[in-house]
C-alpha positions, 0 to 999 in steps of 0.5 A: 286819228281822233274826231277832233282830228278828222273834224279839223281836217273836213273844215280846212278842206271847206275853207280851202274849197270856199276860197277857190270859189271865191277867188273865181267868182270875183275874179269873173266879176272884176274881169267882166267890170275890167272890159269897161273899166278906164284909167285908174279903175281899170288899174285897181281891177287889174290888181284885184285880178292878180291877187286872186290868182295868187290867192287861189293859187296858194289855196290850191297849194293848201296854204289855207290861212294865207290865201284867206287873209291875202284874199280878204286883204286885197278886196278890201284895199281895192275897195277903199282903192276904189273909194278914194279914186271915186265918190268916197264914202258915198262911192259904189264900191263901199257896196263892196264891204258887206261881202268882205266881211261876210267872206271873212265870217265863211273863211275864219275864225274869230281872228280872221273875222275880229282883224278884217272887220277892224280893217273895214271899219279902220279903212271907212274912217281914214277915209272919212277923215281924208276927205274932211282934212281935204286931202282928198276931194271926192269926185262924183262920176257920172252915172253910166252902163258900166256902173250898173255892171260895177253895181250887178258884179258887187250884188253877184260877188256877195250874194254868191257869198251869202248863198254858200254861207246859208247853204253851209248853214243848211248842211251844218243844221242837217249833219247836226239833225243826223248826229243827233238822230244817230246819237238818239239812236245809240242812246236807245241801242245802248240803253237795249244792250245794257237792259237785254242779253246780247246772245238771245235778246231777252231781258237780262237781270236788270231789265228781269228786276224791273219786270219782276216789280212792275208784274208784282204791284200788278199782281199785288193790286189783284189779289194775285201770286206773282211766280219765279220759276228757276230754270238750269239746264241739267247736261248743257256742258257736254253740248259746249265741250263737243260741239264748241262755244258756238254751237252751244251759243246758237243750242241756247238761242234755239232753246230760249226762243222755243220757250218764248214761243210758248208763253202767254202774255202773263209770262216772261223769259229772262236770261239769268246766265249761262245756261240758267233763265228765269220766268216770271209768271203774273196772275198766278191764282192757283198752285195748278197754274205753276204746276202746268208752266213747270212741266210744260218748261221741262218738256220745252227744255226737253225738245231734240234741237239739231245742231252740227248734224247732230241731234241734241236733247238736254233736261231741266231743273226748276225752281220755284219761289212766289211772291209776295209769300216768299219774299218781295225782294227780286234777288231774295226770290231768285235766291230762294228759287235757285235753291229750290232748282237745286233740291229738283236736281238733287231729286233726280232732274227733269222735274219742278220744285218750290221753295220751302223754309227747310231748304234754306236751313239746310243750306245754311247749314252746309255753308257753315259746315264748309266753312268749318270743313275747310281748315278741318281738312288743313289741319288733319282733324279729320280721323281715318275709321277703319271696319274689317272684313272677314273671309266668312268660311273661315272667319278670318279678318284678311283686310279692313276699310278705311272710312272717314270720320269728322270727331268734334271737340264735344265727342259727336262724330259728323258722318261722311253722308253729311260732308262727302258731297260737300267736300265733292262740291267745293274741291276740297275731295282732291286733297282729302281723298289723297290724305286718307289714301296716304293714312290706309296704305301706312296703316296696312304696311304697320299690319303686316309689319304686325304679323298680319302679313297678307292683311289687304286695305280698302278704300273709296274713291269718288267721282270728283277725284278722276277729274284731274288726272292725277289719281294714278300719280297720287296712288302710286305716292302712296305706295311709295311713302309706306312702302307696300305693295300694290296688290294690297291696296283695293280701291272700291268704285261705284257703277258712275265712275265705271259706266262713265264714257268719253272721259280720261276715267278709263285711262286712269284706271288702266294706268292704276290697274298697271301698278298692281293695285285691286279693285272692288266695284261697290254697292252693286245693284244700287245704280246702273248694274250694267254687265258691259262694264263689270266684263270690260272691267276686270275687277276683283271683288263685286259688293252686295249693297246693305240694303239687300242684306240686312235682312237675309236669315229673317225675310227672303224677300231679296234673297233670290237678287243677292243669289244672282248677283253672287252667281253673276260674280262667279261667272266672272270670276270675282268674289263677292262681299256683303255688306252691313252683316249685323246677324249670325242669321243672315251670315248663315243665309250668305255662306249657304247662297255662296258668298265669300266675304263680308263685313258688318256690326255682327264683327265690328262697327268701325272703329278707330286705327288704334282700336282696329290693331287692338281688334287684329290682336285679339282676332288673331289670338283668338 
């Protein structure tokens, strides 16, 4: 039901409530006059006593307009009845009009009200036109006892009628002085929700722009920086994923208020959203005084809250951009401190950075690299490169790697370094990463078709490409479409993507390593070069990183790391491979520590699928 609805309702209930009280009071009244009355008076109360009975009656039964109109009817006939019987228009009972209409005003509308006062006024000039005409004649009584009862009933009846129509007055005023105290109230309520965070109650972005504008001519009219400080919590996720959306809720409210606790009067908290906040900083006269806010914000960020029985710490990225020097426009520097915040977690998280002109080049350039990236990978632009690898005791080429290049109309190459990651980001990787699958498995069926019958392919994989869990299906495509066996596939994965726990990563390995296909972790011991996983882990071949080979045969500075990591191999029964072998010198160094295989530019750069059958040939013949 709707509040015009409930509304009309209440006042028919008033109004039915107004006429029973009505009806009983004038009836106790005309009973009273009734016990003195004589002659034809005695008859009109009699009859006025008995139209309130029928008029309470139908209102009790809820026929409300009814009994109003019978009621207001009936008093005003007995009081013209009265008139006409007695002195007139100067007859007692023409006291009696002024409460009639009032009752009128308490129990209707317009309508109600319009027709009895027409009725009043109709009935006081009939009966001034009877008596002139001499119809009939007035007839003065003689004052008695009981017309002052007539007199104290008539004052009662219609000063009980003005008592419940100011009260009603009164109650109406109060309920208006409430609403308007609730609507007050709601407008303030509503004006908080729509400037605040429902979750933490700290400013929202709207609420944060108008702070933002007030603490810069502040800061402005002092001299002073006015400072945006970017805050993202870097593994807020994993917290919503095992515990529920609620317990994040309340690990935000925790970490919300803990900084809030700790800030000064100068600084402000706001909700960005998500796990992401802002602190806008007045005053600001030196870099020191960000300095201490950002590492004070990331040791806060860093506090172990319990939730759930569980102890749960996150770290923080921030970014930092000042006003006016970096901008005075409050979603510019938001902007510009969000980009900032992105370099603090490029740079290793848990950490502050500020703003600088060279951010945003780079990140204009990579939207307009994505932007390029997306049809380029639609229309297979980009090209497969492939670089051998080589048995290095026997100087056999037994497999290639397949790497990805981007060629442009104007003969430069983009490297996988400047849209990998891009290509990660945008979810762009899923389909990239099954086409080049689909290109180095028909490539090696052609080199075996060739003669190089035992000819193996490598390729990377990525993070990004497990999320799904398609990987398996996707390889097993592969396999498929160019007919080769899985044991000449290897797919080369990094420590991240094995050191990964509580993930379906593992499950889709075992899957993979159930059709066949090798594996080769790449670039050992330039992350975790945890020994857990390479013994849970079974795979086939372990690869030095460049960084470690290089410069073997001139420097022996990292010979004894590459001798462990080779001995390391061995005990696990995998073969080793060097990358970036660029000298006879250092392909020396690697065959007298042990290592089996290698690939570098002392063989070939890479080199395109053409240039590679062509390199094949030649090796071969050679």
């Amino acid at each position: 039901m709707n509040s015009s609805a409930v509304e009309a309702n209440d006042l028919t209930k008033i109004r039915r409530r107004r006429v029973i009280q009505i009806s009983a009071v004038t009836a106790i009244g005309l009973f009273a006059s009734l016990l003195v009355a004589r002659g034809v008076t005695y008859d009109i109360f009699l009859f006025g006593i008995i139209s309130l009975a029928l008029t309470a009656a139908l209102a009790y039964k809820h026929y409300v307009t009814t009994s109003s109109y019978l009621l207001l009817s009936a008093m005003s006939s007995m009081l013209f009845a009265l008139a006409v019987t007695g002195a007139g228009a100067f007859d007692i009972a023409m006291l009696g009009y002024p409460g009639v209409i009032i009752f009128a005003a308490l129990l209707g509308g317009r309508t109600l009200f319009g027709s009895v006062l027409s009725l009043v006024i109709l009935q006081c000039v009939a009966l001034t036109w009877l008596i002139m005409h001499d119809i009939i004649s007035p007839n003065p009584p003689n004052l008695t006892w009981s017309h002052v009862l007539f007199i104290i009933v008539i004052f009662v009846v219609t000063g009980f009628s003005v008592f419940i129509l100011v009260q009603d007055i009164r109650r109406l005023m109060q309920s208006l002085q409430q609403e308007n105290a609730k609507v007050e109230k709601n407008r303030e309520y509503i004006h908080h929700l729509a400037h605040h965070d429902p979750l933490t109650n700290l400013p929202n972005r709207i609420k944060g722009e108008q702070l933002f504008n007030k603490k810069l001519r502040d800061s402005e009219a002092e001299g002073h920086q006015l400072a945006l400080l970017f805050i993202d919590l870097d593994n807020f996720k994993p917290v919503n994923d095992a515990l529920g959306h609620a317990a994040g809720d309340r690990f935000l409210q925790k970490i919300s208020q803990t900084i809030s606790d700790n800030l000064t009067s100068n600084e402000s908290l706001i909700r960005f959203g998500g796990d992401e906040f802002i602190v806008l900083a007045s005053h600001i006269e030196h870099k020191s005084q960000i300095d201490t806010l950002g590492s004070n914000i990331v040791a806060w960020c860093a506090t172990e809250f319990e939730l759930l029985r569980s102890k749960i710490v996150v770290s923080s990225s921030v970014g930092v951009a000042l006003a006016p020097k970096d901008g005075t426009n409050f979603k510019q520097l938001c902007r510009k401190a969000d980009v900032a915040m992105y370099e603090a977690k490029r740079n290793g998280r848990s950490r502050v950075e500020y703003y600088d002109v060279q951010l945003d080049e780079e990140s204009d350039e990579k939207f307009t690299l994505l932007q390029r990236l997306r049809p380029a990978v639609k229309n297979n632009e980009l090209e497969v490169y492939y670089q051998p690898l080589v048995n290095l005791n026997s100087g056999e080429v037994y497999a290639a790697e397949a790497l990805l290049r981007w060629p442009q109309k104007d003969n430069t190459t983009i490297f996988p370094d400047k849209f990998i990651s891009i290509a990660e980001n945008s979810g762009l990787i899923n389909n990239l990463g099954a086409w080049v699958l689909n290109e180095a498995c028909a490539f090696c069926a052609r080199q075996q078709k060739n003669g190089h019958a035992e000819f193996t392919v490598a390729v990377n994989l990525s993070f990004v490409q497990f999320k799904d869990g398609l990987l398996p299906s996707i390889v097993e495509r592969a396999l498929e479409r160019a007919q080769l066996a899985p044991q000449y596939l290897e797919l080369e994965l990094t420590e991240t993507i094995l050191a990964e726990e509580g993930s379906s990563i593992n499950q889709q390995l075992e899957s993979i390593k159930l059709l066949g296909v090798q594996f080769a972790i790449d670039d050992f011991g330039t992350g975790y070069s945890n020994l857990s996983y390479l013994r849970r882990f079974s795979a086939r071949k372990l690869k030095v990183d460049r960084a470690f080979v290089h410069s073997l045969g001139t420097d022996n500075t990292n010979e004894s790391l590459v001798l462990a990591i080779i001995n390391i191999a061995k005990s696990l029964g995998m073969q080793t491979v060097a990358e970036g072998i660029e000298n006879k010198a250092t392909l020396e160094k690697l065959k007298e520590l042990g290592c089996e295989f290698g690939q570098g530019f002392y063989w070939s750069k890479p080199i395109t699928a053409t240039e590679t059958e062509h390199f094949l040939s030649q090796h071969r013949a050679s």
